[in-house]
N, C-alpha and C positions, 0 to 999 in steps of 0.2 A: 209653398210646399212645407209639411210639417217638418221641425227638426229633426223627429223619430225616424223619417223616413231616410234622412241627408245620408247615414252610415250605410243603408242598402244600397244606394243610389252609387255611393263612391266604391262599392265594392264590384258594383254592376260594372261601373266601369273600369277599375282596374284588370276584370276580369279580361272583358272585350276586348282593353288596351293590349295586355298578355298576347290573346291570342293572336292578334292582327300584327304584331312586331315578330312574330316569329316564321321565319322564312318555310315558305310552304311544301321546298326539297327537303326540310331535315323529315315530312313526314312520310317519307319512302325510304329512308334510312334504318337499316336495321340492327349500324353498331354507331353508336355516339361514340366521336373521339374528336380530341382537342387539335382543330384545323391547321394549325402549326405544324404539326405530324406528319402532314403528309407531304411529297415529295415529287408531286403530280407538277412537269415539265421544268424537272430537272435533268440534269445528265451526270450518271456518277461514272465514275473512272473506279475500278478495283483492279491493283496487281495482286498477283497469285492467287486469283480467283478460279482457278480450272478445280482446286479442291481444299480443305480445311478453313478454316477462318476465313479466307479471301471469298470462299462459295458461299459461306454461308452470311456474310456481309451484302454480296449481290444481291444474294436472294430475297434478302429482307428491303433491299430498295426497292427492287422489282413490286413484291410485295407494294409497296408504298405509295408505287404508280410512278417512277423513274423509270428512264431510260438510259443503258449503261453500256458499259466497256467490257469485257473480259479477258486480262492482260494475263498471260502465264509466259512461259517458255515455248512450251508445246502448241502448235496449235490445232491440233489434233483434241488434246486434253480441253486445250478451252472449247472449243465447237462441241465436246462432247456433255461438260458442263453447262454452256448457255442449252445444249437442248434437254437438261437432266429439271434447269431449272423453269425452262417455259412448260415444260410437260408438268411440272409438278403445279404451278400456279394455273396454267389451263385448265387441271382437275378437280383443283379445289374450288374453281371460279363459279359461280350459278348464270352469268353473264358469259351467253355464247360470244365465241369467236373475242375470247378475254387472253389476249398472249402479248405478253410484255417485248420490248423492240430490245434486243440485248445482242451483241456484236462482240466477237473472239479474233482477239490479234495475239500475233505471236512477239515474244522480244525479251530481248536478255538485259534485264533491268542494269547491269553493271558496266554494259554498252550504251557510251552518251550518243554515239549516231543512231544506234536503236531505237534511244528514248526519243530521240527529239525526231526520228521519224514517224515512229509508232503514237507520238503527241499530236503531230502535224496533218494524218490521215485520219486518228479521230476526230479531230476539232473541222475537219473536212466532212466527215461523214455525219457529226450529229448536228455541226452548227453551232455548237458553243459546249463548255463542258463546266460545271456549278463546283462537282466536289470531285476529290482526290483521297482514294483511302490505300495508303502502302503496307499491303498484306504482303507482300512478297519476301519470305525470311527462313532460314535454315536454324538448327539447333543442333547440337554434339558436345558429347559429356566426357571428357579430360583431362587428367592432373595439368595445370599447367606445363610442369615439366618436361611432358610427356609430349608435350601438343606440337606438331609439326610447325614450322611457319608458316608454310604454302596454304597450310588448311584455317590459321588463322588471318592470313590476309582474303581468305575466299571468304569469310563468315564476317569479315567486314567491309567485304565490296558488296556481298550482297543485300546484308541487316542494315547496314549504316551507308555505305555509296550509292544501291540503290535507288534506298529513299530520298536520298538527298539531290541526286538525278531528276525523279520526277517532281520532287518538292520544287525545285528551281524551275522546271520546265512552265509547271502551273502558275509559280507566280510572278514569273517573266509575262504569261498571256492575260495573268488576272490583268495584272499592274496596266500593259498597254492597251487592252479594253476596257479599263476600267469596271470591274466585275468585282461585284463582293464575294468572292469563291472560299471555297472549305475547304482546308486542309486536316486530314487526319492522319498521322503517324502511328502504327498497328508499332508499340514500346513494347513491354509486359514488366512482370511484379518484378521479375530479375533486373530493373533497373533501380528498384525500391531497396531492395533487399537479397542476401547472399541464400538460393535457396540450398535446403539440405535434403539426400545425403548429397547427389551430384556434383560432380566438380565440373564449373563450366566458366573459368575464369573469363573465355574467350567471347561466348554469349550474352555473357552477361554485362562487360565492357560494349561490345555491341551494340545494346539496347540502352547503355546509361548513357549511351550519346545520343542514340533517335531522341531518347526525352529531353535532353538538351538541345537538340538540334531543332525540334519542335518552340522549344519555349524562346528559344532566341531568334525563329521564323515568327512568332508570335509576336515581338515586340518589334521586330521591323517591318512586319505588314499588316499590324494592326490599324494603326493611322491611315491606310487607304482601304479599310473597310474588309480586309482579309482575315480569317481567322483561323487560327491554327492550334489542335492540340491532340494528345498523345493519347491512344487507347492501353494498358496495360492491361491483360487479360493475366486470372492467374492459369493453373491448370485446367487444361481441357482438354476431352477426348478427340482430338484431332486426327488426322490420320499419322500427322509427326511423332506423334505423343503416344498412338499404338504401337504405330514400327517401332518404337524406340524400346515402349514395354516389353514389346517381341526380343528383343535385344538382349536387355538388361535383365529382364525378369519380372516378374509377376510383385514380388516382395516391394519393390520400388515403389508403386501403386500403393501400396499397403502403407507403407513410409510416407507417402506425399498425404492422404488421408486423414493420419495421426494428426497433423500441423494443421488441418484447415476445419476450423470453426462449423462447419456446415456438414464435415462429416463424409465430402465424397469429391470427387472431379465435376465439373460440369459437364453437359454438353454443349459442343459449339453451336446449337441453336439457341440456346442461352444469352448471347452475346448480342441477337437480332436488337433486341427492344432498345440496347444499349446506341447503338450505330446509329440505327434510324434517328435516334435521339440527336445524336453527337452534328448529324449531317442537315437535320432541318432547319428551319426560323423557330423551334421552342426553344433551341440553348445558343439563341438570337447572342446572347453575352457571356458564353462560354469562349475565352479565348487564356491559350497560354494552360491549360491545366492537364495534369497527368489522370485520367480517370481511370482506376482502380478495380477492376473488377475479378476477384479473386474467393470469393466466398468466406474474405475475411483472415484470409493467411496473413496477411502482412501487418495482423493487429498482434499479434502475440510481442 
C-alpha cells in the first residue's frame, strides 16, 4: 500500500472504530446528559414534602426516575402533593402510562416513635431507601427578647431534632445493611450569616446546628461509605417566605433584594438541579460540605 494512502486509511478507520463503540440506545435519546444524574432505582425519603422546598425536591427526583417517600404532617397534604406531582410529570412525559411510584405518610418529625415507625413501613413498602433529604423546618421573625421560650424550643425540635431523628434513623439502617446512603440536611444561608432587616435569633441558631450536625454525621459515617451534607438555600419564594411576606409586608422583599447580587428571590424550582445533584453518583465525593445556594448574598 502506498504511504499516501496510510493517512486515509487510519481515518477510515477511526471513523468506523467511533461509530461502532458507541452504544446504539444513545441514538433514540433526545437529551444527552451525564449518566451519573440520574437517579433511576433509587429511593428518596423527603420530609416536608406535601409543599415548599420539600415538593419541589420530590419532584425533581421523580423527575430523575426515583421512587420516593412523601413525609409531611398531614396526610391529606401529602396525598394531595404526590398526586400534584405525578399529574404534573404524567403531562409533561411523551411516554405513555410514565407515572412515578411516589407514597405519602403522615408523622410528626419531633416524635421519635413516629420517626422510627413511619422509617420502619417505608423501608417495608419500597424495599430499601438510598437518600434522605430533611425539608421539614418552620421560620419566625423576633427580637430575641421578645421571643417566647415555648416557641423557641418548638423551632428547635422541629429545625434541629427533627433532622436529627431521621438523620439517625437512616444511618442506624445504612450502617447495618451496609448501604452507601445519602444524607442531605435542607440548613440555609442563616447558618452563614446574620440575615438583615429580620431579627431571627432563634432560626438562625437552628440552622447553625443542622450544619453542624451534618458536618460531624459527615466525619463519623464517612468511613462506612455514608455521606452527608448540608443544603443552604438563600431566599426563595416558598410558600413560607409568601405568608410571611403577607405578614410583614411587601417592603421586606424589597429589602431582601437590595443585598442579593442577582437582583431578586429565587424560585423554588430553582433549587431542583441543585438536589438532584447533591443526591446522585456525580457528587460521588461530595461529603461534609455546606452548599450555598443564595444568588450570592452571602458574598458581600
Amino acid at each position: 500500500m502506498s504511504n499516501s494512502l496510510l493517512p486515509l486509511v487510519r481515518r477510515s478507520f477511526l471513523r468506523t472504530s467511533v461509530r461502532r463503540s458507541i452504544p446504539t440506545s444513545l441514538s433514540c435519546r433526545t437529551l444527552m446528559t451525564l449518566p451519573a444524574f440520574s437517579l433511576e432505582g433509587k429511593i428518596c425519603v423527603v420530609t416536608g414534602a406535601a409543599r415548599g422546598l420539600g415538593k419541589e425536591f420530590l419532584t425533581a427526583f421523580a423527575k430523575s426516575g426515583a421512587r420516593g417517600a412523601c413525609i409531611d404532617l398531614s396526610l391529606e397534604e401529602g396525598k394531595a402533593s404526590v398526586k400534584h406531582i405525578t399529574e404534573h410529570i404524567s403531562s409533561q412525559s411523551s411516554t405513555e402510562n410514565c407515572k412515578p411510584e411516589l407514597r405519602a405518610y403522615a408523622c410528626d418529625v419531633t416524635s421519635e416513635d413516629q420517626v422510627k415507625d413511619t422509617w420502619g413501613t417505608i423501608v417495608k413498602d419500597f424495599g430499601k431507601v438510598d437518600v434522605v433529604v430533611t425539608a421539614a423546618g418552620i421560620v419566625e421573625n423576633f427580637e430575641a427578647e421578645n421571643y417566647a421560650y415555648d416557641r423557641w424550643k418548638k423551632m428547635i425540635d422541629i429545625n434541629l431534632n427533627g433532622s436529627f431523628l431521621f438523620a439517625k434513623e437512616a444511618g442506624k439502617y445504612w450502617i447495618e445493611q451496609e448501604i452507601r446512603g445519602n444524607l442531605i440536611l435542607v440548613s440555609s444561608m442563616s447558618a452563614k450569616i446574620c440575615v438583615r432587616p429580620q431579627k431571627q435569633a432563634a432560626y438562625n441558631a437552628s440552622k447553625g446546628a443542622v450544619s453542624l450536625l451534618g458536618r460531624s454525621l459527615a466525619t463519623e459515617w464517612g468511613p462506612k461509605g455514608i455521606r452527608v451534607n448540608n443544603l443552604c438555600p438563600g431566599y426563595m419564594k416558598t410558600d413560607l417566605i409568601i405568608d410571611l411576606l403577607a405578614k410583614e409586608g411587601k417592603h421586606i422583599e424589597e429589602g431582601w433584594v437590595k443585598d442579593v447580587p442577582m437582583g431578586r428571590l429565587a424560585h423554588p424550582s430553582e433549587m431542583q438541579g441543585t438536589i438532584v445533584w447533591m443526591a446522585s453518583d456525580a457528587s460521588s465525593y461530595l461529603n461534609g460540605s455546606d452548599i450555598v445556594v443564595d444568588g450570592g448574598y452571602c458574598c458581600w
